[in-house]
C-alpha positions in Angstrom: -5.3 17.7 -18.5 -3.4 14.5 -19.7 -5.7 11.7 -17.8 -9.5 12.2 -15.8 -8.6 8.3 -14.5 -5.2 9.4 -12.9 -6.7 13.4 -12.0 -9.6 11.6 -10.3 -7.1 9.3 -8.1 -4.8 11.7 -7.4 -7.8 14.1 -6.2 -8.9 11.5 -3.6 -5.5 10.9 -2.4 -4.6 14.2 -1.8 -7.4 14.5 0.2 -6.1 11.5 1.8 -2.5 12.7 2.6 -4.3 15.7 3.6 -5.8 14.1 6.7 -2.6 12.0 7.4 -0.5 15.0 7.5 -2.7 17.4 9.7 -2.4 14.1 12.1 1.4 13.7 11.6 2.3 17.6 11.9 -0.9 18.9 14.0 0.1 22.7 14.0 -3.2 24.3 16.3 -7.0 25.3 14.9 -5.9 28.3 13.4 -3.0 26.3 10.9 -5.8 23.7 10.4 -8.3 25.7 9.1 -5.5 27.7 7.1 -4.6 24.4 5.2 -8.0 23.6 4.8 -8.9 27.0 3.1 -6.1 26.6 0.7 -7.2 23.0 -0.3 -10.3 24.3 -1.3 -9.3 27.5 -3.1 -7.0 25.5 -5.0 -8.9 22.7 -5.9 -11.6 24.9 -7.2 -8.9 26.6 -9.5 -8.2 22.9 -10.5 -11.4 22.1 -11.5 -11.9 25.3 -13.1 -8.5 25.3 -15.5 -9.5 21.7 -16.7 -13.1 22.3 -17.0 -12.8 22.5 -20.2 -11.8 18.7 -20.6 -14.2 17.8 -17.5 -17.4 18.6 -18.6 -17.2 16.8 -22.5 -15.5 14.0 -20.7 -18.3 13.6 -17.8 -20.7 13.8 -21.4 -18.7 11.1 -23.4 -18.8 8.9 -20.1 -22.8 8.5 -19.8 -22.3 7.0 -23.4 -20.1 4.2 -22.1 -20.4 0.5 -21.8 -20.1 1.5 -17.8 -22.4 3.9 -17.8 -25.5 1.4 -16.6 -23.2 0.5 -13.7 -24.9 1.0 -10.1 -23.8 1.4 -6.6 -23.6 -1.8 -5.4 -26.1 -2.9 -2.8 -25.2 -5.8 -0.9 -21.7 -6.6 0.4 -19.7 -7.6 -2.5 -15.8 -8.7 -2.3 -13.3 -8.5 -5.6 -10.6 -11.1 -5.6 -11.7 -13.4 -2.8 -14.1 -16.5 -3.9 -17.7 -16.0 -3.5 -17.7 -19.1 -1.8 -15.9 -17.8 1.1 -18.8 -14.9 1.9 -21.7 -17.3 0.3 -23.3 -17.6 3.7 -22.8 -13.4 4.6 -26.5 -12.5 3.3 -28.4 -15.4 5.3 -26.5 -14.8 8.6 -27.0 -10.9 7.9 -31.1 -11.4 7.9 -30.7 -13.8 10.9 -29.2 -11.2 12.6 -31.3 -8.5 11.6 -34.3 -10.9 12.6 -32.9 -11.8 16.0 -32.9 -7.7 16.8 -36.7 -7.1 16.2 -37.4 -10.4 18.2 -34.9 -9.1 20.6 -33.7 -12.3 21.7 -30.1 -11.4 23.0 -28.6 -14.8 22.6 -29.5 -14.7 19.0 -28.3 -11.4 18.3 -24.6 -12.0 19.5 -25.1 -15.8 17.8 -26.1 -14.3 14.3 -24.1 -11.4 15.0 -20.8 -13.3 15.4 -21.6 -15.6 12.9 -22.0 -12.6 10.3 -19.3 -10.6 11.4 -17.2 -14.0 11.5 -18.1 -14.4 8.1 -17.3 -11.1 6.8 -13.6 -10.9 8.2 -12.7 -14.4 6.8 -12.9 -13.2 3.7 -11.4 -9.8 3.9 -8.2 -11.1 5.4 -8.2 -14.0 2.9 -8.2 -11.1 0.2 -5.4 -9.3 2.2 -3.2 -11.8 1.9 -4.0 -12.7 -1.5 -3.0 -8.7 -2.0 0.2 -8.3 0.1 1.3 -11.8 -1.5 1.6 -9.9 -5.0 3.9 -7.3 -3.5 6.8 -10.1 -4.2 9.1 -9.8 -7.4 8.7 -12.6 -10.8 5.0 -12.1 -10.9 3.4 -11.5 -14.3 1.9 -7.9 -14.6 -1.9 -7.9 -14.1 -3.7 -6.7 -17.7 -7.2 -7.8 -17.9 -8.3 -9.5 -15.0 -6.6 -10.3 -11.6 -4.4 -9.2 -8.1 -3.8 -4.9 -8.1 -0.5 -4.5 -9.8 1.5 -3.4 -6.2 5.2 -4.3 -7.3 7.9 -2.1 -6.4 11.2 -3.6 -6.0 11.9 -6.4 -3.0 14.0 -3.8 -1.2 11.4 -1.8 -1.2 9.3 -4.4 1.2 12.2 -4.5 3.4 12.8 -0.9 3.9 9.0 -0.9 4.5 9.4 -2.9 7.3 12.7 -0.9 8.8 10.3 2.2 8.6 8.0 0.7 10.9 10.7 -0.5 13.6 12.8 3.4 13.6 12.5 4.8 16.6 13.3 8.4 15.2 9.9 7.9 13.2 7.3 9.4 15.0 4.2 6.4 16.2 1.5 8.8 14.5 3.9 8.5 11.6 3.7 4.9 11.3 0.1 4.3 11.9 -0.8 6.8 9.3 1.5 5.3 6.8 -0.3 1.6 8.1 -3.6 2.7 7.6 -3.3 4.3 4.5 -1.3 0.9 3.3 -4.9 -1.1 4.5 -7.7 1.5 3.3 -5.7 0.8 0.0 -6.3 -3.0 0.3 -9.8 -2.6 1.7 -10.6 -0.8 -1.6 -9.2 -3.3 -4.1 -11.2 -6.0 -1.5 -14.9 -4.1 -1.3 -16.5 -3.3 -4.4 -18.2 -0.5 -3.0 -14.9 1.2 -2.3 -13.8 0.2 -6.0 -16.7 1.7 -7.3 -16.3 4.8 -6.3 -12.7 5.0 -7.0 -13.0 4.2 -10.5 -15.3 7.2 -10.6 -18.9 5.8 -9.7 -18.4 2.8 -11.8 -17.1 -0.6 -12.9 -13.8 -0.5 -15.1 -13.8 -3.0 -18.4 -10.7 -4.9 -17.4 -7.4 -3.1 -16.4 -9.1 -3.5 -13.0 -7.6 -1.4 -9.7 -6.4 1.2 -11.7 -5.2 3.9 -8.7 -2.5 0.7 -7.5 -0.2 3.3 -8.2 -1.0 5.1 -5.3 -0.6 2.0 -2.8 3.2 1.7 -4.2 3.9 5.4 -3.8 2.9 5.0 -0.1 5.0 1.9 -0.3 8.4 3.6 -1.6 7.9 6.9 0.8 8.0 4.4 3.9 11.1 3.2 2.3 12.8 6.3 1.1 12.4 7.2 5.1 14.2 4.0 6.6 17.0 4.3 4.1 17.8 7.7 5.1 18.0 6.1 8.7 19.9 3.1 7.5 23.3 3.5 9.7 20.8 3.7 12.8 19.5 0.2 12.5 20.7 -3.0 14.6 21.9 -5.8 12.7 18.8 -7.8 14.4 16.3 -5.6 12.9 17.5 -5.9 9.2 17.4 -9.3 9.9 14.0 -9.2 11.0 12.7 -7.1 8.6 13.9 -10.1 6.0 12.0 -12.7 7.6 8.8 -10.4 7.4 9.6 -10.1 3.6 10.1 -13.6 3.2 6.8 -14.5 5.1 5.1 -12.1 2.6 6.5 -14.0 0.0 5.1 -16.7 1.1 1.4 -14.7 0.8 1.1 -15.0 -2.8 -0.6 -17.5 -4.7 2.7 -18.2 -6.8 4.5 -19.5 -3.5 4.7 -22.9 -5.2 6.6 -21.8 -8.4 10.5 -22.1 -8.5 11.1 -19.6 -10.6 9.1 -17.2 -8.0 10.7 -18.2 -5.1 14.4 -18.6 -6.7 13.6 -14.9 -7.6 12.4 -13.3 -4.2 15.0 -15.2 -2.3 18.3 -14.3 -4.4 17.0 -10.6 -4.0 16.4 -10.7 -0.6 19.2 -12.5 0.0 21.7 -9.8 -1.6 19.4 -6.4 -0.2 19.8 -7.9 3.8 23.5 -8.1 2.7 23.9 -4.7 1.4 21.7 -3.3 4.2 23.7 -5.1 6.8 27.3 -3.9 5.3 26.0 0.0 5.8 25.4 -0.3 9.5 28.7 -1.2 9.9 30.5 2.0 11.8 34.1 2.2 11.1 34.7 3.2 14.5 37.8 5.9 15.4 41.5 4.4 16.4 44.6 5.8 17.8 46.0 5.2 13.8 43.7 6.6 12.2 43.5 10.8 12.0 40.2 12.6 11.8 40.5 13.9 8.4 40.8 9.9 7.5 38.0 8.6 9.6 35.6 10.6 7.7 36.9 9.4 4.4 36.8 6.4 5.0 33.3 6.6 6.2 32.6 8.4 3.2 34.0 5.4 1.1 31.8 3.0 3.0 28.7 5.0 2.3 29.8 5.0 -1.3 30.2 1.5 -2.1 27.2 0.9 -0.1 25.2 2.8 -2.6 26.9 1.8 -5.5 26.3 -2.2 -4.2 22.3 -1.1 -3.6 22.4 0.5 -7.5 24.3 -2.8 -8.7 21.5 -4.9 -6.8 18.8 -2.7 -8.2 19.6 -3.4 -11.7 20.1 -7.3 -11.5 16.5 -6.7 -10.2 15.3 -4.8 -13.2 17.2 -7.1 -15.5 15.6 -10.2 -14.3 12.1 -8.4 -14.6 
């Protein structure tokens, strides 16, 4: 009712998490096609209690400046340079050329050569993406990278997420591949397209980056519930990832951007590294005052993470 832009994204992504979950918690056929049933009965109340708003606001779109917008064509990239996919289109036609001639030393040369092509610039765009998941990066408005900051920690409990043992593989792959179909569709203008509902937005551009950081903060909500389980290498680990993604962005050179990433990184690996420490049980120490003192350590831990959270939003 409030906002078509964020009913449409959450729509897809439910769809989305759908998929992931009937993959993560496979319950038989029968479950399956119970869950699937429900999805649709309730997403055709959905889009019957808001019909109301729908169908004048479906009208008042056609009217738009966006409403002349097509389905794009030819393989198209946002972010990355044209320069870096200029020759895509000619190796493409050599390719499809070299199939009706049938010359099979063509094909795989032209082939290659476009598929070569292709992937340069798609990984040039993902790490043009991940780079802007660092901290002391001005806010994208009109034009830009997809607005995917959400805290530092955040990044490095990402990364403990995908090194827990107690989450299941299936789990993490899902959470991965949701993470890149999310990048692929701020990369591929086709993908964009349809997101934004079948068209081009007029600046404020990757408008459903929300979704990439709620992804983002569920991976990490998971590894900090496992925090106490972690080795001290891992953490450690898991910060040198971060600071490789720092690394990522196209702000790397700045001071002020690096000065901010590190200090934060610095002070989440030490609060990290303080809760796996296990206050372990002694002849001195009773039962009754093991488990307080256990209960202290957890409690300053959280109260450090809150304290480092706030110098965080502070300096934002």
């Amino acid at each position: 009712f409030a906002n078509y832009y964020i009913g449409f994204f959450t729509c897809i992504f439910i769809l989305l998490v759908f998929i992931v979950y009937e993959i993560c918690r496979f319950g038989g056929m029968k479950k399956l096609l119970v869950d699937l049933s429900l999805m649709a009965l309730f997403s055709l109340l959905a889009i019957g209690m808001t019909a109301i708003l729908e169908i004048p606001t479906l009208a008042a779109l056609q009217t738009t400046q966006s409403s002349v917008n097509q389905f794009p064509e030819k393989f198209a990239m946002n972010i990355v340079e044209r320069d870096l996919y200029s020759g895509y289109e000619q190796a493409l036609a050599a390719y499809k050329a070299a199939k009706e001639s049938g010359t099979f030393s063509h094909i795989l040369k032209y082939g290659w050569e476009t598929f070569s092509i292709g992937a340069k610039a798609v990984l040039k765009g993902m790490r043009q993406v991940a780079g802007n998941m660092g901290g002391g990066v001005v806010p994208t408005f009109k034009e830009g990278l997809p607005n995917i900051y959400c805290g530092v920690g955040t990044v490095i409990l990402a990364f403990l997420f995908l090194f827990n043992r107690e989450v299941k593989l299936r789990d993490k792959i899902s959470s991965v591949l949701l993470l890149l179909f999310f990048i692929t569709s701020f990369l591929i203008r086709q993908l964009d397209y349809i997101w934004h509902g079948f068209h081009f937005t007029n600046m404020i551009p990757y408008r459903f980056s929300f979704l990439f950081s709620f992804v983002l903060l569920i991976m990490a909500y998971r590894a900090y519930t496992l925090l106490p389980t972690f080795r001290p290498g891992q953490i450690a680990l898991a910060g040198i990832l971060a600071i490789v993604l720092v690394f990522f962005s196209e702000k790397s050179s700045e001071a002020v951007y690096i000065l901010f990433n590190f200090l934060l990184i610095g002070l989440y690996l030490s609060v990290f590294l303080y809760r796996t420490v296990q206050i372990k049980p002694t002849k001195k120490i009773k039962k009754d005052e093991l488990l307080q003192k256990r209960t202290e350590h957890q409690t300053l831990c959280t109260r450090a993470l809150a304290g480092v959270m706030v110098v965080e939003l502070i300096l934002n």
